[in-house]
DOKENU-602086 format. One line per 2 residues: number of its first residue (from 1); their letters; for each residue x, y, z of C-alpha. Coordinates in pm, 1 decimal. Layout:
BEGIN
NUM	A	X:Y:Z ~ ...
END
This chain:
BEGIN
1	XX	0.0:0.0:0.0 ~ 149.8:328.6:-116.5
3	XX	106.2:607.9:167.7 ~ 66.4:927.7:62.6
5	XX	76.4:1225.2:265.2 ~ -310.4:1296.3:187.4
7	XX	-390.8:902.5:285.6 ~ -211.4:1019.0:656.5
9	XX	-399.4:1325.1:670.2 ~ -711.9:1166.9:634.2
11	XX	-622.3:893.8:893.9 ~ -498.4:1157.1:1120.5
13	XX	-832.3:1297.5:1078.3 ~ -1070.0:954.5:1066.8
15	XX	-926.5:928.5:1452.9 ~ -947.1:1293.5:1551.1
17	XX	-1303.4:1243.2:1496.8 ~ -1299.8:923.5:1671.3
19	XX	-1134.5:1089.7:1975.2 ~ -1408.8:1400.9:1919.2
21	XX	-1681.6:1175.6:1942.0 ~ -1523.6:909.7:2267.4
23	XX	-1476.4:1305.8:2449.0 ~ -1813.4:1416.9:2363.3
25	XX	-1973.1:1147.1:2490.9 ~ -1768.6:1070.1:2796.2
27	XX	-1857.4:1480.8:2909.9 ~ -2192.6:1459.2:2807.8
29	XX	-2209.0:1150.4:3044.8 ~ -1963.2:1296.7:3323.6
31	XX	-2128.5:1661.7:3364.5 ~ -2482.8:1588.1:3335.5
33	XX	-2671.2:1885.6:3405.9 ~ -2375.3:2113.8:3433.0
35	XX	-2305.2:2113.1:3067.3 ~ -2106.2:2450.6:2949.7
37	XX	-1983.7:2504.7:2549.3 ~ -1643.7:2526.7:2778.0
39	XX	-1656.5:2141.4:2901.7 ~ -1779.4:2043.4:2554.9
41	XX	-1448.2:2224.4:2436.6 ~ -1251.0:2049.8:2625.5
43	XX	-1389.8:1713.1:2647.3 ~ -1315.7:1770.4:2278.5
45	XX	-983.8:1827.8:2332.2 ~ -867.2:1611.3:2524.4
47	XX	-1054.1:1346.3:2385.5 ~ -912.2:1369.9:2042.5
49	XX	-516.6:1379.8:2218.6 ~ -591.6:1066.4:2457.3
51	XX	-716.1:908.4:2096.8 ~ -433.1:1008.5:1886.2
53	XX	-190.0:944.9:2200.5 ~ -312.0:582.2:2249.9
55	XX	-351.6:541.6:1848.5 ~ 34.7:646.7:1826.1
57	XX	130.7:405.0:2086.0 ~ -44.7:97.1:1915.2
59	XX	113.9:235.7:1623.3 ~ 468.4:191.4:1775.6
61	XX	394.3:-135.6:1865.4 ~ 337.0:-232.4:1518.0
63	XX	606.3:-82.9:1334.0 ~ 867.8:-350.0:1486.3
65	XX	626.1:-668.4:1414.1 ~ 797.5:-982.0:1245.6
67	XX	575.9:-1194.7:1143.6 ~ 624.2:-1568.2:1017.8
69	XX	390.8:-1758.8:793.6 ~ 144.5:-1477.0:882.8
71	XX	177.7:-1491.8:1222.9 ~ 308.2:-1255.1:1485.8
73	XX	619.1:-1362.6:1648.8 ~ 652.0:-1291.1:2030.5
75	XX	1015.1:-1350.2:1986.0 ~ 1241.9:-1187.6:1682.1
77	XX	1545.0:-1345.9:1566.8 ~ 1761.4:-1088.2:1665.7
79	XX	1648.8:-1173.2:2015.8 ~ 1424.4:-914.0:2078.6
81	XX	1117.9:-1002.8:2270.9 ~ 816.2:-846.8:2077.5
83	XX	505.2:-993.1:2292.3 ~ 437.8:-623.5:2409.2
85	XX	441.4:-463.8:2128.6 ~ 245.8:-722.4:1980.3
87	XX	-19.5:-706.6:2265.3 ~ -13.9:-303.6:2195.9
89	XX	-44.8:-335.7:1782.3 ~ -320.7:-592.6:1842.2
91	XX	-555.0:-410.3:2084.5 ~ -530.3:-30.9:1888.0
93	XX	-955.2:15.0:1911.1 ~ -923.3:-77.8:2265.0
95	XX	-642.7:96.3:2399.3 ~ -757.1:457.9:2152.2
97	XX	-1061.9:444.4:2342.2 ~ -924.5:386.1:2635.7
99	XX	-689.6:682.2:2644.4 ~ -900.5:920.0:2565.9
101	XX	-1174.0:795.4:2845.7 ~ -909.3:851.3:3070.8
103	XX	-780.5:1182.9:2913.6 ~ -1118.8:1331.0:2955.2
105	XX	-1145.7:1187.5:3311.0 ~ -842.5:1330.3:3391.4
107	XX	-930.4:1629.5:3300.0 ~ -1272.1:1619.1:3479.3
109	XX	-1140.4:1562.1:3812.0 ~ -849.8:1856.1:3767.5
111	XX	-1141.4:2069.2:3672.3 ~ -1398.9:1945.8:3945.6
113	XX	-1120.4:1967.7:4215.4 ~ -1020.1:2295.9:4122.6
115	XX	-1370.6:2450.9:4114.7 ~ -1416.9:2263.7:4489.3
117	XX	-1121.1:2456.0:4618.8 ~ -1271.8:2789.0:4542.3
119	XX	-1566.7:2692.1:4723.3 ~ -1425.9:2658.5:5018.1
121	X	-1375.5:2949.5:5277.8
END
């Protein structure tokens, strides 16, 4: 498959909205009543760079794949033990979502503590 720089663009931007959609729902679901266009923003956000953070690091994982009779090899034969980075290549869906779950989270509890802190005398 030839990869052109317009074919990476549009992946790049397949999973942004992927990562858009996981933060949008995720804030919708966190917040509740106490939805602001700000919290939408940054569900957003952060969605879309725990998405493309988690998508990168499956991505690692499957650059360095040796594969034998189309099969993954846990073991290389230069001795390098690939069953991680087969684990990560393998689970990419699972892990994107994951990430940005977690981004967005993250970021909900920063924001939640912070706002908490001014309410106190």
């Amino acid at each position: 498959m030839i990869m052109t720089w317009q074919f990476i663009l549009f992946v790049i931007l397949l999973k942004s909205l992927l990562g858009a959609g996981v933060g949008l729902a995720v804030t919708a679901v966190l917040y509740r009543a106490k939805l602001t266009p700000g919290a939408f923003l940054m569900g957003i956000v952060l969605g879309v760079l725990g998405f493309l953070t988690g998508a990168s690091l499956s991505g690692w994982g499957g650059a360095h794949a040796y594969f034998v009779d189309g099969k993954r090899m846990d073991q290389a034969p230069w001795g390098e033990n690939l069953w991680l980075r087969n684990r990560l290549a393998d689970n990419e869906s699972l892990i994107s979502v994951f990430m940005a779950f977690l981004a967005v989270f993250i970021g909900y509890l920063v924001v939640r503590q912070i706002s908490v802190a001014r309410r106190t005398p």
